[in-house]
C-alpha positions in Angstrom: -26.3 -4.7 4.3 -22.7 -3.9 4.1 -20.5 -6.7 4.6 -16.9 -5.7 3.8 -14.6 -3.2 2.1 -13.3 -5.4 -0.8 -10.7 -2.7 -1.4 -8.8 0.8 -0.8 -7.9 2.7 -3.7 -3.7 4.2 -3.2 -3.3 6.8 -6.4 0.1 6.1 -8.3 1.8 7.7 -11.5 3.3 4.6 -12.5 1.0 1.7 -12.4 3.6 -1.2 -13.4 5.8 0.9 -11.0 3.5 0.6 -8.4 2.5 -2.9 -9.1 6.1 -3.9 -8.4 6.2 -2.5 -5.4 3.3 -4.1 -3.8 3.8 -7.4 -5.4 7.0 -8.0 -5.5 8.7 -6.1 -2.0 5.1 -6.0 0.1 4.1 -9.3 -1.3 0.4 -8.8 -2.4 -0.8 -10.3 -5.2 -2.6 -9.8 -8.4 -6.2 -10.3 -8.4 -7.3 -8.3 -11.6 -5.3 -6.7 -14.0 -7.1 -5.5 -17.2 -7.1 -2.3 -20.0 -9.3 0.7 -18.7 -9.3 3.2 -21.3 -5.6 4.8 -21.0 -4.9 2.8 -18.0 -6.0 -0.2 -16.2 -7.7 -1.6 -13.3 -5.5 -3.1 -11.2 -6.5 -4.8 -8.0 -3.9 -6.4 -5.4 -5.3 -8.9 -2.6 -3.4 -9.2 0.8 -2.6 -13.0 1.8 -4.8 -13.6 4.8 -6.9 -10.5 4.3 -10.4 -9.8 3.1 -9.5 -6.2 1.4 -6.9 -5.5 -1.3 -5.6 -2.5 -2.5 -6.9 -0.8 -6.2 -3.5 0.7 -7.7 -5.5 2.8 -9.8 -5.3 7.2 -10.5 -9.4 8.7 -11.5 -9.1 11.5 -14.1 -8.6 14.8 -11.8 -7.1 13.1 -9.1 -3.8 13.3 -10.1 -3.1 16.2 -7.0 -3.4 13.1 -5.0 -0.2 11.5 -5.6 2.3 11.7 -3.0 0.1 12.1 -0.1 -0.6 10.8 3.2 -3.1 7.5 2.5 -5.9 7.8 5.3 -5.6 4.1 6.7 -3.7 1.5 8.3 -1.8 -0.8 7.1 -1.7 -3.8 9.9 1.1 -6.5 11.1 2.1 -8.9 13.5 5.8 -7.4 14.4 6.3 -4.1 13.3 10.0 -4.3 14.1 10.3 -7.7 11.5 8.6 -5.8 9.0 10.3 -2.6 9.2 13.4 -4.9 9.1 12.4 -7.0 6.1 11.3 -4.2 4.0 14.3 -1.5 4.6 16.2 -4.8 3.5 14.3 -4.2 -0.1 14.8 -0.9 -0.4 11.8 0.4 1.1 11.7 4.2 2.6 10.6 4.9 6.1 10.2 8.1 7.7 11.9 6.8 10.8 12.4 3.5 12.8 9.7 1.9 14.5 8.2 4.1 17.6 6.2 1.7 20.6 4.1 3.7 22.0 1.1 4.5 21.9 2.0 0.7 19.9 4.3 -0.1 17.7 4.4 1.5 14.4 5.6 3.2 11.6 5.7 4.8 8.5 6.8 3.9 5.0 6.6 5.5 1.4 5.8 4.0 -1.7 7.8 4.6 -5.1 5.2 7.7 -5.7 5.9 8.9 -2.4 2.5 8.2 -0.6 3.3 8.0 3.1 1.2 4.8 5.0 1.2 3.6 8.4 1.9 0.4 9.3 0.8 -1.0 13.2 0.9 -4.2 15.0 -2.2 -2.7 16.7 
């Protein structure tokens, strides 16, 4: 039987770009780092959370980059983290919206777009 989803792949041009993004402005942490032919397998766990993210590109998905990743990122104040992270740097789209609940939406240095709820 499934039990979880240990992680979510998000594609990135830039691994060590992308790496310190999520580690040190999100504040995920490394869980596996190691060579994989040209590149490597990088896997980020979320304090608190079961799944982590993979910051890793498969040959041919490359078209990928810069899209809209098909999940939810989740919080406990959307307004705190939209705060805190626009302090780093980080791009949103717009500021938080409260209905149908509060969220919003960031990028990532490779321009991915995520959603990010208190829901």
């Amino acid at each position: 039987m499934i039990r979880k989803l240990n992680y979510v792949g998000i594609v990135t041009g830039d691994q060590d770009r992308a790496m310190a993004f999520w580690t040190e402005i999100i504040g995920f942490v490394v869980a596996t780092d190691r060579p994989l032919g040209e590149k490597r397998w990088i896997e980020l766990t979320i304090p608190g959370a079961q799944t982590g993210i993979l910051l890793f590109t498969p040959e041919g998905h490359e078209e990928r980059i810069g899209t809209f990743f098909n999940g939810s990122f989740g919080c406990d104040n959307v307004q705190y983290e939209y705060e805190r992270l626009s302090a780093k740097g980080v791009s949103f789209l717009g500021p938080p919206l409260a209905k149908p609940f509060p969220h919003v939406y960031f990028n990532d240095p490779d321009g991915n777009t995520f959603f990010l709820s208190s829901r």
